[in-house]
C-alpha positions as a Markdown table, in Angstrom:
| # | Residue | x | y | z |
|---|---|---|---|---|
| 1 | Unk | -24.4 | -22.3 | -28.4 |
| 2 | Unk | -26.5 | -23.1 | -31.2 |
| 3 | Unk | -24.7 | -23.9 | -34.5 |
| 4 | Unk | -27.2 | -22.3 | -36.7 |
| 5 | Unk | -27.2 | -19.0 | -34.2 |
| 6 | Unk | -23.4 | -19.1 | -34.0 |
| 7 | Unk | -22.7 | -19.0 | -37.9 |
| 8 | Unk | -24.1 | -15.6 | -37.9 |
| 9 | Unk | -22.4 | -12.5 | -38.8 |
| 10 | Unk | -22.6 | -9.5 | -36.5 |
| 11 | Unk | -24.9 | -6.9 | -38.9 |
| 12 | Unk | -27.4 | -10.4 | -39.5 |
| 13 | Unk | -27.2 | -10.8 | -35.4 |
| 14 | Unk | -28.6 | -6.8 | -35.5 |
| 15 | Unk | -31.5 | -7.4 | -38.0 |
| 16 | Unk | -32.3 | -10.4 | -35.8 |
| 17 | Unk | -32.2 | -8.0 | -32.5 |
| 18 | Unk | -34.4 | -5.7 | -34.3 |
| 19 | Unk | -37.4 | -8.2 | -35.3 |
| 20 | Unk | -40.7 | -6.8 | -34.4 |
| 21 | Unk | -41.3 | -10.7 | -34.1 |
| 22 | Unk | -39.3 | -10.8 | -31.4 |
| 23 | Unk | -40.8 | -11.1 | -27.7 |
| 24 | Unk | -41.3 | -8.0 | -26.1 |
| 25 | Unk | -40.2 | -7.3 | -22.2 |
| 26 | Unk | -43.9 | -7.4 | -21.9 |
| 27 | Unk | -44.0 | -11.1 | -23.0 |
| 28 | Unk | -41.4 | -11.9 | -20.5 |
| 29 | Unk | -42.6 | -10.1 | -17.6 |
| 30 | Unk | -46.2 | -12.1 | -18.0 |
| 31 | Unk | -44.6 | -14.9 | -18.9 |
| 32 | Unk | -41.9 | -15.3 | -16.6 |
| 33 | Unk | -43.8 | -13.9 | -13.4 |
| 34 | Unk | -46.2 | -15.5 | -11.5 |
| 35 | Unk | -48.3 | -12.3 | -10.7 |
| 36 | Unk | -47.7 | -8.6 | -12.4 |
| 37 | Unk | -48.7 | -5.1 | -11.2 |
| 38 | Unk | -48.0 | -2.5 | -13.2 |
| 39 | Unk | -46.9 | 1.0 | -11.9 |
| 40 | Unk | -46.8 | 4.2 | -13.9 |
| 41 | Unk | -45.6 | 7.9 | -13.3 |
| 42 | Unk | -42.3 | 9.5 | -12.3 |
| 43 | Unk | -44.0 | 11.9 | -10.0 |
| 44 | Unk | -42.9 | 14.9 | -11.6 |
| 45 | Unk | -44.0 | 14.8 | -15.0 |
| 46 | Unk | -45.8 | 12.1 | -16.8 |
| 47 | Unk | -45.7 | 8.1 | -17.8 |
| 48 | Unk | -43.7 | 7.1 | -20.0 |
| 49 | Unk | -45.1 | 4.6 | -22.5 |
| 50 | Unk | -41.5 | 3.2 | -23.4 |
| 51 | Unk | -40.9 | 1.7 | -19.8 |
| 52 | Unk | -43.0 | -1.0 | -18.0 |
| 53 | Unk | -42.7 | -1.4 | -15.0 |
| 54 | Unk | -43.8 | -2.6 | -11.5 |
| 55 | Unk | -43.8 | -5.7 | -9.1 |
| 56 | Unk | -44.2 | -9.4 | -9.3 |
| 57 | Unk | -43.4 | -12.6 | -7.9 |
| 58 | Unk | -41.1 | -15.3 | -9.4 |
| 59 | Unk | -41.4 | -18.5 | -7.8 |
| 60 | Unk | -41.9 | -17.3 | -4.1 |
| 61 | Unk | -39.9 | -14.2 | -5.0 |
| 62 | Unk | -40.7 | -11.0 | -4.5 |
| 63 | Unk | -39.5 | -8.9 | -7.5 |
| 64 | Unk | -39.6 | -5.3 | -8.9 |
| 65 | Unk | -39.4 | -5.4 | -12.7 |
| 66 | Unk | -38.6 | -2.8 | -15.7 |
| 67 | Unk | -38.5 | -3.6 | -18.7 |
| 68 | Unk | -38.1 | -1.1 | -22.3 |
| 69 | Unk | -41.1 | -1.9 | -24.4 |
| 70 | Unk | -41.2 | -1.6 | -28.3 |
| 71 | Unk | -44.8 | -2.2 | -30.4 |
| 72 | Unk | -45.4 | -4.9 | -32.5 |
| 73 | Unk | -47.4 | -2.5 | -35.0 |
| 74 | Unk | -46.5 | 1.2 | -36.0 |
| 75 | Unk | -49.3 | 2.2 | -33.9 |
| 76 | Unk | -47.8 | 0.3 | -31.0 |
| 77 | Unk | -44.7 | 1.7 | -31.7 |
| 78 | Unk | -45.6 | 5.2 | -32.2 |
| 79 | Unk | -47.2 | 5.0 | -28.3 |
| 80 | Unk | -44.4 | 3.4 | -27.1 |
| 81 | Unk | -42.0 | 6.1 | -29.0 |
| 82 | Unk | -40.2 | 3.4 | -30.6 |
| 83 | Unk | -38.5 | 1.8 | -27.2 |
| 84 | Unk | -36.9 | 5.2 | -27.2 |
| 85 | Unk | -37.3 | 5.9 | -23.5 |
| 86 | Unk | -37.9 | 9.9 | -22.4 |
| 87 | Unk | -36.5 | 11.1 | -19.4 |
| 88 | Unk | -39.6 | 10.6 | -17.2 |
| 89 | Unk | -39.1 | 6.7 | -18.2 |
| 90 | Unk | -35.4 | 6.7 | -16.6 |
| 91 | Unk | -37.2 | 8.5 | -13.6 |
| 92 | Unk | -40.4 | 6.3 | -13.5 |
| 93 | Unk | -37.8 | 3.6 | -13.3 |
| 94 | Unk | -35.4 | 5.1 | -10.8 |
| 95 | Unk | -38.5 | 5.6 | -8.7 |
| 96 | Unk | -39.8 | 2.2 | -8.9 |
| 97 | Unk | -36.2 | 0.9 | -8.0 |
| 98 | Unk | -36.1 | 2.9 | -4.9 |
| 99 | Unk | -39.2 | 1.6 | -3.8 |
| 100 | Unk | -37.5 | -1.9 | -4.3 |
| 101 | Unk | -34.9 | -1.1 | -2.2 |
| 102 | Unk | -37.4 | 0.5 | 0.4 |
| 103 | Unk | -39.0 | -2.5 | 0.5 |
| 104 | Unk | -35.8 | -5.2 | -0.2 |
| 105 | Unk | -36.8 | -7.1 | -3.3 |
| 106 | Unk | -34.6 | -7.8 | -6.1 |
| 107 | Unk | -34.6 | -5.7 | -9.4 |
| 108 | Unk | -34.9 | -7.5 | -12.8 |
| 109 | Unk | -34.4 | -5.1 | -15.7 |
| 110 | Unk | -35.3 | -6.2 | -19.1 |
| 111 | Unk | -33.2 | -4.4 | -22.1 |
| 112 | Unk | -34.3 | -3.1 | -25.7 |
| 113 | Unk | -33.9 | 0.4 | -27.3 |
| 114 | Unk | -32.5 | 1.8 | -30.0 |
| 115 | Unk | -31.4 | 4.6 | -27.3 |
| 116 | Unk | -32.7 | 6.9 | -25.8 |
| 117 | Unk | -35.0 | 9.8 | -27.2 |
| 118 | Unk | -33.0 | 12.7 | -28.6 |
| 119 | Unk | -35.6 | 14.9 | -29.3 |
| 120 | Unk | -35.8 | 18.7 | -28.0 |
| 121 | Unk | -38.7 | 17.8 | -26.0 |
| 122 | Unk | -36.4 | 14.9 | -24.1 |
| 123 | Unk | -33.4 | 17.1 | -23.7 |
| 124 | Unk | -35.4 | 20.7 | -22.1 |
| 125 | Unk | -36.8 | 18.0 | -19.8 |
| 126 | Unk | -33.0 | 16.9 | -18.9 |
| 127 | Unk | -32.4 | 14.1 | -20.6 |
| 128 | Unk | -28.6 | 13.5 | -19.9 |
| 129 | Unk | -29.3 | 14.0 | -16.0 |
| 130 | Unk | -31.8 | 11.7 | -16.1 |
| 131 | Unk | -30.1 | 8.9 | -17.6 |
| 132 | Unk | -26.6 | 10.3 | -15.4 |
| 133 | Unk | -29.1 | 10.3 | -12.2 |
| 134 | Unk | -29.9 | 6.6 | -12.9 |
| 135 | Unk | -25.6 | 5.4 | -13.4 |
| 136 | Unk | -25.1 | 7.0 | -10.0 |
| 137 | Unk | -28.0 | 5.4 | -8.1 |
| 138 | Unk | -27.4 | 2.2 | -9.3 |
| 139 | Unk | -24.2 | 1.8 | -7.9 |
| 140 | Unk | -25.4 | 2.4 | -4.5 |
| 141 | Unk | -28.8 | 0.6 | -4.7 |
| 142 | Unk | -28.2 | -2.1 | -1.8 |
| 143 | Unk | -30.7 | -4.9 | -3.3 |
| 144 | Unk | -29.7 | -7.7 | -6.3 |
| 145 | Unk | -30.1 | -6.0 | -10.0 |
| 146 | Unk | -30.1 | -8.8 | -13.0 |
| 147 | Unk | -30.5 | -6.9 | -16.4 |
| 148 | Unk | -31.2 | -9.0 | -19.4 |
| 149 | Unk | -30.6 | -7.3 | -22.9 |
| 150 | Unk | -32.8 | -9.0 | -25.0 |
| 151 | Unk | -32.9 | -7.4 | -28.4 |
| 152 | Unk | -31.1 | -3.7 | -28.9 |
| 153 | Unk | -28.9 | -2.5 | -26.1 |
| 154 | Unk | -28.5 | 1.1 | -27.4 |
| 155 | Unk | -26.0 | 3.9 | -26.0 |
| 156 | Unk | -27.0 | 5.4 | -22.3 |
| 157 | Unk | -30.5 | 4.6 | -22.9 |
| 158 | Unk | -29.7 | 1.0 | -22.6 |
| 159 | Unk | -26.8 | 1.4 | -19.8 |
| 160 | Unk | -29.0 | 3.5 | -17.3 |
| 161 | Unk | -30.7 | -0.5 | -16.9 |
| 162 | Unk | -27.8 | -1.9 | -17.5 |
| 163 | Unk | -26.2 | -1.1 | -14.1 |
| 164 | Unk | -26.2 | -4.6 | -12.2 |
| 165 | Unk | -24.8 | -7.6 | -10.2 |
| 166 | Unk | -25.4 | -9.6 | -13.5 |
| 167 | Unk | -26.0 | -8.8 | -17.2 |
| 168 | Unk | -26.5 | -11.2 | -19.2 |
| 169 | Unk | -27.9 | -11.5 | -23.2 |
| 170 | Unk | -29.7 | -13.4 | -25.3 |
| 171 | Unk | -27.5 | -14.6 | -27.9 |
| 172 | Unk | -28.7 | -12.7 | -30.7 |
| 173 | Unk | -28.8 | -9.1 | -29.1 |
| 174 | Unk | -26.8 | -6.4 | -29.4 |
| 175 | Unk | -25.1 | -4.1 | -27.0 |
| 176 | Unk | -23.4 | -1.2 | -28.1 |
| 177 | Unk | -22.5 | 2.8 | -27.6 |
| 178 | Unk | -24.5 | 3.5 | -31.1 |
| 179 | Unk | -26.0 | 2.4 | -33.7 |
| 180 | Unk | -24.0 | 0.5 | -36.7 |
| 181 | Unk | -25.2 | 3.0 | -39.3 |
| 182 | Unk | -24.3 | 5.9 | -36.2 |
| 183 | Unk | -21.0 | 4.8 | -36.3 |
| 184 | Unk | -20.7 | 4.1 | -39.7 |
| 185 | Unk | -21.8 | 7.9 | -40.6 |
| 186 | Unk | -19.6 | 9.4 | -37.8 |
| 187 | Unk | -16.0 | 7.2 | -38.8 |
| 188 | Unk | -16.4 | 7.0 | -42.3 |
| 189 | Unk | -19.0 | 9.7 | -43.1 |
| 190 | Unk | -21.2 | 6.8 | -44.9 |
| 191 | Unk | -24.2 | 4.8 | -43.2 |
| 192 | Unk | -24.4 | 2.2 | -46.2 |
| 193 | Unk | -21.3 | 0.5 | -44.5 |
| 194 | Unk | -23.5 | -0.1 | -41.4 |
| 195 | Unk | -22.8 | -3.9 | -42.2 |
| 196 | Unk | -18.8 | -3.6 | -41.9 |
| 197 | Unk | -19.6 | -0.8 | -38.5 |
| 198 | Unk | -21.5 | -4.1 | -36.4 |
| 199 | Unk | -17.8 | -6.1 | -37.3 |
| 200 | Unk | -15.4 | -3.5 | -36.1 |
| 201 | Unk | -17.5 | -3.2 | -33.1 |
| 202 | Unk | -17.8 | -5.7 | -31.5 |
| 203 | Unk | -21.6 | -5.6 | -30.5 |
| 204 | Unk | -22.3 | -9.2 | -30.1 |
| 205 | Unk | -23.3 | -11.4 | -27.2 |
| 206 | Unk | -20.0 | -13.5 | -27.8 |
| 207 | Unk | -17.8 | -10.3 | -28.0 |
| 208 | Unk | -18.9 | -8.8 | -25.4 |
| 209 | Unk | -18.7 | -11.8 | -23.0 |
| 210 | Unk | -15.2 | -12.2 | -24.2 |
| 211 | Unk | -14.7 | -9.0 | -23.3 |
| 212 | Unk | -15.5 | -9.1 | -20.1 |
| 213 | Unk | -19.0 | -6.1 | -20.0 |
| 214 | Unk | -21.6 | -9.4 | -19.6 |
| 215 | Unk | -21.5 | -12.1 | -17.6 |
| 216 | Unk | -23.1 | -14.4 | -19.7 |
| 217 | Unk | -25.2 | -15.3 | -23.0 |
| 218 | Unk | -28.0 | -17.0 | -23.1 |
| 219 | Unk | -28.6 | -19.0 | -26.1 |
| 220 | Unk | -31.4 | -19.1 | -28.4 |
| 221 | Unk | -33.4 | -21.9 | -30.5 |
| 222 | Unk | -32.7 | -21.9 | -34.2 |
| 223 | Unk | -33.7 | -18.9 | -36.0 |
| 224 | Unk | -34.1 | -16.5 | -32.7 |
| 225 | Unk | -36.0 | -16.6 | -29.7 |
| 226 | Unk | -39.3 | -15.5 | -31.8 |
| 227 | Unk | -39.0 | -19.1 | -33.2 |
| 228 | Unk | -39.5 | -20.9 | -30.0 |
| 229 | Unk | -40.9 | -18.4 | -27.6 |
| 230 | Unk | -42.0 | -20.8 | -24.6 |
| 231 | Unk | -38.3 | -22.3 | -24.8 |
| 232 | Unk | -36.9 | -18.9 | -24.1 |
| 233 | Unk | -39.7 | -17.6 | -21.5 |
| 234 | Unk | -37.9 | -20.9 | -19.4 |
| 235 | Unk | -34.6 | -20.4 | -20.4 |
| 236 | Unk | -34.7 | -16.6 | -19.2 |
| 237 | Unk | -36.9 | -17.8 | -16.0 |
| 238 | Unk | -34.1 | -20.5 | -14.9 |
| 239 | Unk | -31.2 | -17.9 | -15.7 |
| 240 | Unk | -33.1 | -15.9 | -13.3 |
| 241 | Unk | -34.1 | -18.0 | -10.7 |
| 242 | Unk | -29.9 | -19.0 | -10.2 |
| 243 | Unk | -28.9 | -15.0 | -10.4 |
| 244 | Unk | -31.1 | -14.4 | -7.4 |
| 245 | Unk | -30.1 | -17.6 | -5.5 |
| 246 | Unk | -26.5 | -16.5 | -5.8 |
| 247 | Unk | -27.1 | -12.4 | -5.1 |
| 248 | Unk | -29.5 | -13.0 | -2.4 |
| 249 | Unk | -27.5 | -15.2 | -0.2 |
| 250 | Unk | -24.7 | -12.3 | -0.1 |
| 251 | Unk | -25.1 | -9.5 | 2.6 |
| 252 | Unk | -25.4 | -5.7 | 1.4 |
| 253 | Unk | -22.0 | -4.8 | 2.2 |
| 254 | Unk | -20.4 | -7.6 | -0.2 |
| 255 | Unk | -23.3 | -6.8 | -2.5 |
| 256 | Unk | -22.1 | -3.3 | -3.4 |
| 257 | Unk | -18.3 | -4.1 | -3.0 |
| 258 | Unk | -18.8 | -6.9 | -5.8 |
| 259 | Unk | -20.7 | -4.5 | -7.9 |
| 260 | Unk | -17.9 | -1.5 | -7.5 |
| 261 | Unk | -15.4 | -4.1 | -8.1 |
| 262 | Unk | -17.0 | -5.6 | -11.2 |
| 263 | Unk | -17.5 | -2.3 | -12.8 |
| 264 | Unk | -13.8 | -1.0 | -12.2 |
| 265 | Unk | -12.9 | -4.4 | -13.7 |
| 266 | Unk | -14.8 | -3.4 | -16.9 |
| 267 | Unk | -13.5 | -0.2 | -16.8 |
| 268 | Unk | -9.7 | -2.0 | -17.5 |
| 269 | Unk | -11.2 | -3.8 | -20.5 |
């Protein structure tokens, strides 16, 4: 891994995560695709803003894509609720999944929320059933899923695109059940020790892989992937490109088992 990535605690590893600098799942998707066409809708409610989705190609390869889109600007933000994804996002992207499998291409799931919207609104529009809907659906979906986090990987809103063949990070993401400062205010009744929280946590790319819940980091240049952008649009692409030459070669039935079997392996962790 980098040296100058690697020296980093866990809390500076979260401000890095949570640069607006950053490249978006937006960037990737145009970037790493060769063609894009965005979908929107769940079908029963509205679009979310929060979720981008729809279908591409990578090198020859049909693809669907969803990604969890944060703004660059508080305007951008505000319309994309902060990456806080609303129910009909988990459904748009449940949908858009389905129709993968319908159609056998291979899922790619870019993730980066906070978590998911907590809001009244969110939860009278059944928010823990959408997000629940999405874990059990996964499981069964009988095409490749690769899900990169690629800044915040927050709580169920990050785990209802988390359920894959492959997860992988970039090396200065964060996965984790809740926030630092969440944790820090529940366990010790004090958010200003948000910066110990991320340490007892164990939130990072390299803790997690040594865990066992990913499956691999991908590193970043010096200073985050904002710093060298084009570098990590290729880096992701390559990482990819092998996933898909390794999923797609199995047949569905040892597709499913090997996903079953990986999570009950994770569950043991």
């Amino acid at each position: 891994m980098n040296e100058n990535n690697n020296n980093l605690t866990a809390w500076e590893k979260v401000q890095l995560a949570r640069l607006s600098e950053r490249p978006n799942a937006d960037e990737y998707i145009y970037n790493i695709l060769d063609d894009f066409l965005e979908f929107h809708g769940d079908r029963y409610y509205g679009d979310d803003k929060s979720i981008i989705g729809g279908i591409g190609v990578i090198e020859g390869i049909n693809v669907t894509v969803i990604g969890q889109l944060k703004g660059k600007t508080l305007e951008e933000n505000i319309t994309r609720n902060f990456g806080m994804t609303m129910p009909e996002g988990y459904r748009k992207s449940l949908r858009l999944i389905k129709q993968a499998e319908k159609f056998n291409r291979p899922v790619i799931c870019f993730v980066d929320t906070p978590g998911a919207y907590c809001g009244v609104d969110a939860e009278e529009r059944g928010q823990g059933e959408a997000i629940a809907r999405n874990l059990i659906e996964l499981m069964d979906i009988s095409v490749p899923i690769v899900s990169i986090v690629i800044g915040e990987g927050g709580s169920g809103g990050a785990l209802a695109l988390s359920i894959a063949d492959r997860i992988l990070m970039l090396e200065n993401a964060v996965y984790s059940i809740i926030s630092p400062e969440g944790f820090a205010s529940i366990l010790w009744k004090d958010n200003t020790k948000a910066e110990k929280a991320a340490e007892v946590m164990k939130i990072t790319a390299d803790d997690l892989y040594g865990l066992g819940i990913i499956d691999d980091v991908i590193e970043e240049p010096a200073g985050g992937a904002h710093c060298a952008k084009e570098y990590i649009f290729k880096e992701i692409k390559v990482r990819i490109l092998q996933e898909l030459k390794e999923l797609l070669s199995l047949d569905k039935e040892e597709l499913l088992q090997k996903r079953y079997s990986k999570y009950r392996a994770i569950g043991k962790v």
